[in-house]
C-alpha positions in Angstrom: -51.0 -41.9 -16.9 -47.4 -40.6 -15.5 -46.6 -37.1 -15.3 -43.7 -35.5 -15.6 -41.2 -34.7 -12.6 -40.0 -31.5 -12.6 -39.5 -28.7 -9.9 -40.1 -31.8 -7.4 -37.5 -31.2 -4.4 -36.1 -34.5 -2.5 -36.4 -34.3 1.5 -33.7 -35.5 3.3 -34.5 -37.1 6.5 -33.4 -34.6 9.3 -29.5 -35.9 10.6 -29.1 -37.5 7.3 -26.2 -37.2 5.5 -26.7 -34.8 2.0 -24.6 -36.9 -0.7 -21.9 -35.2 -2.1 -22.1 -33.3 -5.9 -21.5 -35.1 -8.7 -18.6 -32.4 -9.3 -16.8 -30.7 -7.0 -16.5 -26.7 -7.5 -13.2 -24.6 -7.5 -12.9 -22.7 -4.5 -12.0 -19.1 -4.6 -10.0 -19.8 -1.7 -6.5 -21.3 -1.6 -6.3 -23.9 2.0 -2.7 -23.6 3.4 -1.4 -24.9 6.2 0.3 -23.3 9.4 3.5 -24.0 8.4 2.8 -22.3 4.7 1.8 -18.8 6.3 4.2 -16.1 6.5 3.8 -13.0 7.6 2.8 -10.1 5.9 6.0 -7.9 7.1 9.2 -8.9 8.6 9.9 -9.3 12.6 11.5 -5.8 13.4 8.2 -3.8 10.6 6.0 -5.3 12.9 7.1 -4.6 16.3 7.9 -0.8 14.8 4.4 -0.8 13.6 2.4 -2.5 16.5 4.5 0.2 18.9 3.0 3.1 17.2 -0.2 1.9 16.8 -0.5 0.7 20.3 0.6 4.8 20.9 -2.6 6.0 19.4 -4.6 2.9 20.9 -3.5 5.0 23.8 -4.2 7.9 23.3 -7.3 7.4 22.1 -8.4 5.4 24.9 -7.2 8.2 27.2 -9.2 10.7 25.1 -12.5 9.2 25.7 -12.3 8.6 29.3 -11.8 12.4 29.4 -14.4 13.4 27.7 -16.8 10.3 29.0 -15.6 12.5 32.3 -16.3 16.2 31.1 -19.8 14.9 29.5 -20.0 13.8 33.3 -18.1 16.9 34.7 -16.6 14.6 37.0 -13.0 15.4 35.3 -10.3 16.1 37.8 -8.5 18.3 35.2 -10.1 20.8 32.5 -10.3 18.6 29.2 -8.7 21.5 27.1 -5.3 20.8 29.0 -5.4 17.0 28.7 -7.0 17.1 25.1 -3.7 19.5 23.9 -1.2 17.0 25.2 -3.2 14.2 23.7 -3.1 15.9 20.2 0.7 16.1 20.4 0.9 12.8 21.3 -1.2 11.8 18.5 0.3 13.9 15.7 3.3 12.2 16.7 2.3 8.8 16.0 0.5 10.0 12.8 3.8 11.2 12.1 5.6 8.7 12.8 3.7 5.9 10.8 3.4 7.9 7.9 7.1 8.1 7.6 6.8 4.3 8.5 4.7 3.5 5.4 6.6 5.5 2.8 9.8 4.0 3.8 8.0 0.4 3.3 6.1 1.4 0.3 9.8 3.1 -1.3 11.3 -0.1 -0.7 11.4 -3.7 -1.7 10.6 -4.8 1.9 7.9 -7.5 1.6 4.4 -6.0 3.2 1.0 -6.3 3.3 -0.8 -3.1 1.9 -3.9 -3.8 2.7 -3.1 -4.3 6.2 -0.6 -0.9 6.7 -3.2 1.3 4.8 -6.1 0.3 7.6 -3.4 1.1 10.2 -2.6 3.9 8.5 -6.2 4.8 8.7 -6.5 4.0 12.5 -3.8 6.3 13.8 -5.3 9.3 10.8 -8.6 8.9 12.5 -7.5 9.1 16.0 -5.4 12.1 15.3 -8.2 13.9 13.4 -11.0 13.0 16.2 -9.1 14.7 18.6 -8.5 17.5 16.2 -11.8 18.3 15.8 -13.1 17.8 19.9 -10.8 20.6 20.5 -11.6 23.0 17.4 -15.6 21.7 18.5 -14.8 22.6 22.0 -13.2 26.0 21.5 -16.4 27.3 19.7 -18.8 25.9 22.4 -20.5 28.9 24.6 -18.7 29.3 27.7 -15.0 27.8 26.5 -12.5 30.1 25.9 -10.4 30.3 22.8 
C-alpha cells in the first residue's frame, strides 16, 4: 500500500546547488547600472546643501564635546557662553537650508525629496537640541538666568 506524499520536504545535500523556480518572480526593484544613475540634485544644489549641513555636523559635534566636558567639569570655558554662540550658529544653518529647500521645492529644479526633507530634519534637530540644553540649563539650581 502507497501513501500519499504531501507536506514531505526535499533535503538538499549541504554545498549543493538549490535548482532554480520553475518561474521567475518580478522584482520590486529596478537593477541599473552605474552609468544609468544620476543624481538626485544638480552639482552646484549639492555642494550648497552638503556645506550647510556639514555647518550643523559642526556644530553639533562641538556641542557635545562641551557638554561631554561640563558633565565632566573639566570645560575650559562656562558652557552657557559656548552653547549661545553655537545656537547662533545653528539657527543660521536652519535658516539657511530652509530657504534652501523652498527655493528647490518652488522650482522645477530636479531633487530628491526624500533625501532634502531628512536633511532638513538633521540641521531642525540640531538646532532644537541645543535649544533646549540651554532653556534645560537655565532652570537647573545653581545657573543663572
Amino acid at each position: 500500500m502507497t501513501t500519499p506524499v504531501e507536506n514531505v520536504i526535499e533535503e538538499t545535500p549541504h554545498g549543493a546547488k538549490d535548482a532554480e523556480p520553475a518561474e521567475a518572480t518580478a522584482s520590486p526593484f529596478i537593477e541599473q547600472e552605474l552609468d544609468q544613475l544620476g543624481s538626485p540634485f544638480t552639482r552646484e544644489t549639492v555642494l550648497e546643501l552638503n556645506e550647510i549641513v556639514a555647518r550643523s555636523l559642526t556644530v553639533i559635534e562641538r556641542f557635545d564635546e562641551v557638554r561631554m566636558q561640563s558633565d565632566a567639569a573639566t570645560a575650559p570655558v562656562s558652557p552657557g557662553e559656548v552653547y549661545g554662540e553655537l545656537s547662533e550658529r545653528a539657527d543660521r544653518a536652519r535658516a539657511d537650508l530652509n530657504a534652501t529647500a523652498t527655493r528647490l521645492r518652488d522650482s522645477d529644479e530636479r531633487h530628491n525629496a526624500a533625501i532634502l526633507a531628512a536633511m532638513v530634519r538633521f540641521v531642525d534637530g540640531v538646532d532644537r537640541e541645543i535649544r533646549e540644553e540651554i532653556a534645560l540649563t537655565r532652570h537647573l539650581p545653581g545657573r543663572p538666568e
